[in-house]
C-alpha positions in Angstrom: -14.3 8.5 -18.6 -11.6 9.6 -16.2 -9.7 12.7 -15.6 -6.5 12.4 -16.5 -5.9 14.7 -13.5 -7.5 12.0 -11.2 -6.1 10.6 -7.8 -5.1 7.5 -7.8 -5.2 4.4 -5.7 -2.4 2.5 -4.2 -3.2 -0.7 -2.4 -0.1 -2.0 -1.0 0.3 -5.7 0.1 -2.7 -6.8 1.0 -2.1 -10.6 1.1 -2.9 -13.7 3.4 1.1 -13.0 5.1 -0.1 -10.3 6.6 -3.9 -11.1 7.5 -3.4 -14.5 8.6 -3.0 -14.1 12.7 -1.2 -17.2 13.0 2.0 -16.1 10.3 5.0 -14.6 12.0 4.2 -11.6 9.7 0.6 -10.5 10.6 -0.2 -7.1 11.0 -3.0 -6.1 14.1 -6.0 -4.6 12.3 -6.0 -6.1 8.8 -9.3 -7.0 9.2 -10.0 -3.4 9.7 -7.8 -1.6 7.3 -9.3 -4.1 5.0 -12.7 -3.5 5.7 -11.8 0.5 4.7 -9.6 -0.6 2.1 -13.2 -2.1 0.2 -14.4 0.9 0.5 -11.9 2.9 -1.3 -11.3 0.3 -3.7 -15.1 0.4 -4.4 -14.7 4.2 -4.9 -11.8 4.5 -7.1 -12.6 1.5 -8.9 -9.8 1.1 -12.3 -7.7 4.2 -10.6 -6.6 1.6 -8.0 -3.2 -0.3 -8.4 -2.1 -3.1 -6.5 0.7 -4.0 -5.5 2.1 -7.4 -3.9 5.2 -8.5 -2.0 6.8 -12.0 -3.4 10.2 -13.4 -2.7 13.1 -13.1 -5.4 14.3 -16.2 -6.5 17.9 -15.7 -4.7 18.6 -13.5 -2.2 21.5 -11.3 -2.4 23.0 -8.6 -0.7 21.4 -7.4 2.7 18.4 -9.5 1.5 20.3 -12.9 2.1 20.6 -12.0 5.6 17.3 -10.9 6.2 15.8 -14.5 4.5 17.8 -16.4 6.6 15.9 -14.5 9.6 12.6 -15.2 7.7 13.3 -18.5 6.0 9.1 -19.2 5.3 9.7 -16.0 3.7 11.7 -16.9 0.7 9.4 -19.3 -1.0 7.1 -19.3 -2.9 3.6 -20.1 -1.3 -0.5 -19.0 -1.4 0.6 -16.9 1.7 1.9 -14.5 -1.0 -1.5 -14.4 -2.5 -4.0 -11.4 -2.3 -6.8 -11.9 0.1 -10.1 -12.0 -1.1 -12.2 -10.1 -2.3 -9.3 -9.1 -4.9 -7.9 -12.4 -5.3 -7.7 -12.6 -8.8 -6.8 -9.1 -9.3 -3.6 -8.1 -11.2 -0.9 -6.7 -9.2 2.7 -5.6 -9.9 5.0 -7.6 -7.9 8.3 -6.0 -6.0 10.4 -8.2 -4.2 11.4 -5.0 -1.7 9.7 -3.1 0.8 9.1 0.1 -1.6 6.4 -0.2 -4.2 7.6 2.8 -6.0 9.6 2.2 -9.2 9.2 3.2 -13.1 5.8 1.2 -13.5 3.8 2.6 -10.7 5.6 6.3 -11.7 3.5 5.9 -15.3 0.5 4.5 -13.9 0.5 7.9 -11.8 2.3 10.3 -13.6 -0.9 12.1 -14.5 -2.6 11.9 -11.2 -2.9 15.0 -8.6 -2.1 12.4 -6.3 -1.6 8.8 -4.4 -3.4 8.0 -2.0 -1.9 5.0 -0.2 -3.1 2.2 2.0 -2.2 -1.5 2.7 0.2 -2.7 5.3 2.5 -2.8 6.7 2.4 0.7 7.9 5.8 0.9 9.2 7.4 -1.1 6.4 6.3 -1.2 2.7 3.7 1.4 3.3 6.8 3.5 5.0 8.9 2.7 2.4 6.3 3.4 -0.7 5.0 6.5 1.0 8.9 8.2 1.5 10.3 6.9 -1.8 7.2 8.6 -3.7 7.6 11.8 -1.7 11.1 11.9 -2.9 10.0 10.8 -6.9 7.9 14.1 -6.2 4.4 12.8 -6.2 2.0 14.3 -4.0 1.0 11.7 -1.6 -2.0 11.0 1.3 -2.2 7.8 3.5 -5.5 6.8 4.4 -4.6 5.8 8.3 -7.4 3.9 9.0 -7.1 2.1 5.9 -3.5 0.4 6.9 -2.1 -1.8 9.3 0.5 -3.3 11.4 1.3 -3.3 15.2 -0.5 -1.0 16.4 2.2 1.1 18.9 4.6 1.0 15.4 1.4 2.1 12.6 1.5 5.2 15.2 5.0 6.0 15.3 5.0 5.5 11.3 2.2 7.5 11.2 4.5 10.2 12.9 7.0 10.5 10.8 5.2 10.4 7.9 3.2 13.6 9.4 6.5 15.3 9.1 6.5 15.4 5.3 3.9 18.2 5.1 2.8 19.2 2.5 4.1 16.5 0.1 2.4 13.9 2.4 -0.1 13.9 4.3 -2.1 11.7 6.8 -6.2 11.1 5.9 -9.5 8.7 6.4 -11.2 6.3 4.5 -14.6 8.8 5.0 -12.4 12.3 3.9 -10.5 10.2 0.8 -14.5 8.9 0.4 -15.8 12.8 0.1 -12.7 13.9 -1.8 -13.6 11.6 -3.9 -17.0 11.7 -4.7 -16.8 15.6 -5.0 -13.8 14.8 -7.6 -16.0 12.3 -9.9 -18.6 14.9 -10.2 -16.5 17.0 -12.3 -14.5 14.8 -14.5 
């Protein structure tokens, strides 16, 4: 059984737009971040929640403009899809950049914090990580565990470091030990 005081997981985006070096949208290092995102997912196992980016069905306000800049981007296609291994594993769908809203807020409401990872680091991760922070959750991104290019995952990385102590910046292997020493005493 788990604490109700538990961390939990947020596993933001990880679908075939971003990991798929050929789409206008890939993020450097998924292969990686994905690669440490197993892991976690492996170690938090049903504390983790995933989340997925899909297109609205119209466009409006500053959205509009930004699908006429993306056009692939607003329909509906398998690049929306999560990569495998987790292909078939439920998500809650936002059609913005921040995966924060009422649903993930009950999912977590009882947890002594998220712990974030996915891509894109300077976008939706950005945008989850600050929106969290300012629904007052207590919130760590596993670095090494997200992606995007690499000279922008650093400068997101930055500012996110300047949110201490609601947020701050870990690794797979320290959100690993944290872990482990946390399922011991639940």
């Amino acid at each position: 059984m788990t604490s109700r005081r538990a961390d939990r997981l947020l596993v933001i985006d990880m679908q075939h737009a971003f990991a798929d070096d050929t789409s206008p949208w890939h993020a450097p290092g998924f292969a990686d971040a994905a690669a440490n995102v197993l892991r976690l997912v492996e170690a938090f196992g049903d504390r983790a929640i995933f989340t997925r980016f899909l297109p609205p069905a119209r466009a409006v306000g500053s959205w509009a403009a930004y699908y006429r800049k993306w056009p692939l981007a607003h329909r509906r296609s398998p690049i929306w899809d999560l990569v495998e291994p987790w292909g078939s594993r439920p998500t809650l769908d936002f059609s913005t950049f921040a995966k924060w809203d009422a649903r993930i807020r009950a999912l977590v409401r009882q947890a002594s914090a998220v712990v974030m990872c996915g891509v894109s680091t300077d976008c939706c991760v950005l945008a989850t990580a600050l929106a969290a922070v300012d629904g007052g959750a207590q919130v760590r991104v596993v670095a090494d565990a997200c992606a995007a290019d690499p000279q922008r995952h650093e400068i997101a990385l930055q500012l996110l470091r300047q949110r201490d102590p609601q947020l701050t910046i870990t690794t797979t292997e320290i959100e690993l030990r944290v872990n482990v020493a946390s399922a011991g005493t639940e």
